[in-house]
N, C-alpha and C positions, 0 to 999 in steps of 0.2 A: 561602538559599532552600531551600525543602523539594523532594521529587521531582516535585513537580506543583507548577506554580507560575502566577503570572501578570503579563505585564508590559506593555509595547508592542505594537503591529503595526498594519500598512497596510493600507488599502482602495483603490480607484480612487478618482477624484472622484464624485459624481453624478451628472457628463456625460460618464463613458466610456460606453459599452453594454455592462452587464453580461454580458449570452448571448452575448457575443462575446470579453470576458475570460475566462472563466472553461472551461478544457478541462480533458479529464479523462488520468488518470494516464498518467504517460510508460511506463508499463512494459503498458497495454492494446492491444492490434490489431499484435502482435509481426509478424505473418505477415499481416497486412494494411496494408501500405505505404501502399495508395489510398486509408484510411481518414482519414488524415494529409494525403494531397494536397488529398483534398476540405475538407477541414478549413481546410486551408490557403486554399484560393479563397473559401470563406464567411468569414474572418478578414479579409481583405484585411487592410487599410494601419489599421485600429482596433489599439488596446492589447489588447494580446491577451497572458497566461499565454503562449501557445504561445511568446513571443516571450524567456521564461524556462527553456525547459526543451529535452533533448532527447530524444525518443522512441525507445525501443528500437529502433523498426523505421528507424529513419535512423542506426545509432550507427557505422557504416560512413564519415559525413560529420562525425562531431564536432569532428575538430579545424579544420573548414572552419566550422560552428555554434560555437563558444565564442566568436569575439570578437563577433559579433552577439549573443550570451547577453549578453558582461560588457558591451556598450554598452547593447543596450536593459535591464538592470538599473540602471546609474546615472540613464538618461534618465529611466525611472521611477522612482526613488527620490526624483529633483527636482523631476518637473514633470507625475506621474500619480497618486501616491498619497497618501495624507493618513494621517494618525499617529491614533489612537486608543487608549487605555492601557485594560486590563480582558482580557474573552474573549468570548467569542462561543456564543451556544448554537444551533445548527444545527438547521433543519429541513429535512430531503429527503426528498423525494416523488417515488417511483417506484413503476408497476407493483408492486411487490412490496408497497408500502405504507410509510408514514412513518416513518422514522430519524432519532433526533435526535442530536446529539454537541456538544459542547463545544470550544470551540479553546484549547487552552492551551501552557507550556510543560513539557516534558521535559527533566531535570535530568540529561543524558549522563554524566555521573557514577556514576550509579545504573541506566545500562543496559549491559549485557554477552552479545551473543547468543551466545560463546564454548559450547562442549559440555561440559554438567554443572554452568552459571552456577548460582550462587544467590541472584542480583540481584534487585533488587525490579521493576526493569522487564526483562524478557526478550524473546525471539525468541520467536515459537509455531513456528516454520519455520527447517529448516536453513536458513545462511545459503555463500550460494556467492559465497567472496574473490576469486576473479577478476569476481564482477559489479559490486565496489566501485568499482575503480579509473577508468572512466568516470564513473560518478557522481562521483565525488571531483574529480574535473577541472571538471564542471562546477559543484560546489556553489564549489571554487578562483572560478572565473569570473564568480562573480554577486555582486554584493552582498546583494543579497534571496531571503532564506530564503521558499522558496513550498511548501509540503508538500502533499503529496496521501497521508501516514500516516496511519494511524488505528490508535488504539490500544482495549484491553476494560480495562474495569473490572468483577469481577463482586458487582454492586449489589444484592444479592434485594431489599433492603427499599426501594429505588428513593432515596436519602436524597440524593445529587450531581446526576445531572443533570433527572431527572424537575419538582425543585419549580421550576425556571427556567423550563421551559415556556412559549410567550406571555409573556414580564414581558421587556422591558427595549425600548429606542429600535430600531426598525427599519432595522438597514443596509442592507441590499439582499433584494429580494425577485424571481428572475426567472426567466425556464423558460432550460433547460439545452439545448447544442445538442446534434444527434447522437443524439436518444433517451433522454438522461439524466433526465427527468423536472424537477423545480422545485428550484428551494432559496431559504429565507428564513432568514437572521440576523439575530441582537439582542445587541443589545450587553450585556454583562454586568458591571456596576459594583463589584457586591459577591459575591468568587466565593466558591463553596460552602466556602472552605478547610478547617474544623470537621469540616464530613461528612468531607473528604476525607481527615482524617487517622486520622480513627474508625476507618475502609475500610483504613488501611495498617495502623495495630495489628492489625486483625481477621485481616488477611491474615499477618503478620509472626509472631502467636500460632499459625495453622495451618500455617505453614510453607509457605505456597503463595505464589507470585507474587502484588506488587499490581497488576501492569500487565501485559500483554501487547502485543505487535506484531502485528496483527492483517493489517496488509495496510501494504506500504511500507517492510519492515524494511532490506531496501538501501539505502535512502535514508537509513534511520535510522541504519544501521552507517557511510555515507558520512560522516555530520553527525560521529558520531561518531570517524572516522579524521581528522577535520581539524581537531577540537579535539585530539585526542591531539597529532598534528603539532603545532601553535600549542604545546602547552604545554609540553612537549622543546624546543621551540626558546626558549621562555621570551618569546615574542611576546604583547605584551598584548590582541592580538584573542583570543590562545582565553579571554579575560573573556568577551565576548559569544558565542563560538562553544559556550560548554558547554551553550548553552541551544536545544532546537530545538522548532519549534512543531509542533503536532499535534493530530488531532481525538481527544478522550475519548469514546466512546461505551458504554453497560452492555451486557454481552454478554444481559443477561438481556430485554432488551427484544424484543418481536415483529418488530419492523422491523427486528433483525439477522435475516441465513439466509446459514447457511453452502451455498455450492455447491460442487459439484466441480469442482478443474481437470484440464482432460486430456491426454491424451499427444499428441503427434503425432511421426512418427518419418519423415526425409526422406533418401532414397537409401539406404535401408537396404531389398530388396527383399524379404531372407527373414525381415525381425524376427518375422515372427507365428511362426513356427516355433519360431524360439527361443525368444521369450516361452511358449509354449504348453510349451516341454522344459523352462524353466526355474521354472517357476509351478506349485502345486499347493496343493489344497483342496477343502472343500467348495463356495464358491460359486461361480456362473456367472458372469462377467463377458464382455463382448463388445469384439470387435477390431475395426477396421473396416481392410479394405483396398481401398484405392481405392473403389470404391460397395458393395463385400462384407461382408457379416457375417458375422464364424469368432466362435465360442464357447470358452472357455478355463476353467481351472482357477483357482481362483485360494484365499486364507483367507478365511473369514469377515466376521472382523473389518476395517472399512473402511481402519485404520491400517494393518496387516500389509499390507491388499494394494497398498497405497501402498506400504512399505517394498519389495516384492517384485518392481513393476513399474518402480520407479526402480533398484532392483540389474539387474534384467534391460537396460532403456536402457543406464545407466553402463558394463558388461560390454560389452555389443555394440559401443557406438561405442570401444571400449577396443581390442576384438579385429579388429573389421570397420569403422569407418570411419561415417559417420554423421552426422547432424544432427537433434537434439531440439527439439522448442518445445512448450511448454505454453497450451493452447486455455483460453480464455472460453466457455463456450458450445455446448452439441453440435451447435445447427445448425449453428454455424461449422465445426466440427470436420469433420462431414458434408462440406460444401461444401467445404475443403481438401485431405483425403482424397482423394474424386472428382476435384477440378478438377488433382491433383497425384501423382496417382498415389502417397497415400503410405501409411503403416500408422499407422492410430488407436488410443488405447486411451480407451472409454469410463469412465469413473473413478466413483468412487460417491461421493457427500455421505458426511461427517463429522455426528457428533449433538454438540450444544452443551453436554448434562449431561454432566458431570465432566469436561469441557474443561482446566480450570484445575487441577483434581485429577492431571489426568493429565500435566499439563507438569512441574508441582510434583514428581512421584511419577518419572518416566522422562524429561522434559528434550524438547527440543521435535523437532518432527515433521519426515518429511523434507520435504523443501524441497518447495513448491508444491502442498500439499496440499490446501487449502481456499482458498476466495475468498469475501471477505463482500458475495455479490453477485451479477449476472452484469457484462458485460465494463462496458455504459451505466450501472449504478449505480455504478460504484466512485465516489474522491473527485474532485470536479472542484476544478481547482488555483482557489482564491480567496484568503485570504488572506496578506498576504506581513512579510517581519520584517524591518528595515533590519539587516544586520549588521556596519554601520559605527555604528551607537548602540549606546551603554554601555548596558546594564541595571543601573539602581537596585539 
């Protein structure tokens, strides 16, 4: 199989309730627990994703969550999902306007978010090995691979996912809970593989990444540590585990937008200080403390001062003790802050040109840099991958 491939994977039946399967990313609403509860009460007793994953903000209760994970995993592999062979070409609609992506598989093989990789699928984002080992537990505990990853292809001449467009059987078509906007998918019988290999020469010739990890690389590095395992042990599941499913999306398309993610800094009472001593530049960027805005120093460039204000975190909770989370959203951010008395750092967007030039060129960015989205568009978990079936 080549880096991008395609094989199997599960749907619900046509009498689950879609907008009740389908939640979105476990790693959204860190620092909002209630978002989860409520979540929880609209899901009731229906087939529910929730009932496959664990959310950041519960990780506290996970080894109390896995055996509910690895039950309701087999339950549904028996007697909720139905097998389908091809991909899927994705349509979501949100606010921000239409994204389309591809569901395919990733050939773990060929991805390395290690510092200084030269793989053809990569990290765009530091990757933080103590966030693996939860995931890992719970990818252990499930039978069924349910991805909420999304990876970039960068397509100028639109040749992979653009001609799929509208063309193939309509799997599920249904509005998203929680503000997520719609999504409709079509099966895809005959996938682009031709384009697809064009796009890895072209990439391979400039020396730049064919793929990126655009959002979910924990998950993906997870996928990844557990095929590693399997195949040291000489266990014939890491056959099937080398393989992880994931949405493809062109980075070049209008309905990606990169946002900012932002700081939030909890029991740390004098960080702005420090940030403020340890930061410098020409631009303004803004702190928030508690409902205050201080104004700081900071570089230019959006990258640097990424680099700048995650060395400043890192340091403080190093020296003084601390707790970091990284916000969705500045109204959120705002609201936290305030209702918590904490210190924010507003963060500025990332530009999409020379994206891929620059991971190629310097190796990827620090960790939690960009989000393709705000907190309600990320991917809502829907399709899922038996990973007790062989892959042809």
């Amino acid at each position: 199989m080549s880096v991008i491939s395609f094989g199997s994977f599960m749907l619900p039946r046509k009498s689950v309730d879609y907008k009740k399967w389908a939640v979105v990313a476990c790693d959204q609403y860190t620092s909002s627990p209630e978002y989860w509860d409520e979540l929880e009460r609209t899901v009731g007793d229906s087939p529910s994703a929730l009932r496959l994953i664990c959310p950041e903000a519960r990780l506290s209760r996970s080894a109390e969550l896995l055996p509910h994970i690895s039950a309701a995993s087999r339950e549904y592999a028996e007697n909720v999902l139905e097998r389908y062979n091809g991909g899927v070409i994705v349509k979501r609609c949100t606010a921000s306007g239409d994204r389309y992506g591809l569901v395919c598989l990733i050939d773990l093989e060929e991805y390395d978010y290690s510092k200084g990789s030269q793989s053809l699928v990569r990290a765009t984002e530091g990757t933080v090995i103590e966030r693996i080992p939860p995931r890992l537990e719970v990818r252990r505990a499930s039978r069924l691979d349910i991805p909420h990853i999304l990876c970039l292809i960068d397509d100028e001449e639109e040749t992979v996912i653009e001609p799929l467009i509208g063309k193939g059987e309509v799997l599920y078509d249904t509005e998203l809970l929680c503000g997520g906007g719609r999504i409709e998918g079509r099966l895809v019988t005959q996938p682009p593989l031709e384009a697809l290999e064009k796009l890895r020469e072209k990439a391979v010739r400039s020396g730049r990444p064919f793929v990126l990890v655009g959002d979910g690389n924990h998950s993906l590095a997870s996928a990844k540590a557990l095929y590693e395992e399997y195949k040291a042990a000489g266990d014939p599941r890491a056959k099937n585990a080398r393989y992880a499913l994931a949405e493809l999306e062109n980075l070049r398309s209008d309905g990606i937008v990169f946002e900012p993610i932002h700081r939030i800094m909890y029991d740390a009472p004098d960080f702005a200080k420090y940030l403020a001593a340890h930061s410098s530049g020409e631009a303004k960027r803004t702190m928030l403390v508690g409902s205050e805005e201080v104004t700081f120093s900071a570089p230019l460039g959006e990258i640097e001062t990424y680099k700048t204000v995650q060395a400043a975190m890192d340091s403080y909770i190093k020296d003084n003790g601390g707790r970091a989370d990284y916000i969705h959203g500045e109204k959120d951010l705002r609201a936290l802050c305030s209702e918590r008395s904490a210190t924010g750092v507003i963060m500025p967007a990332i530009a999409k040109d020379g994206f891929f030039e620059y991971i190629g060129k310097n190796g990827s960015l620090p960790k939690k840099t960009f989000s393709m989205g705000e907190a309600w568009e990320k991917r809502y978990y829907m399709e899922c991958r038996d990973l007790e079936e062989e892959i042809e």
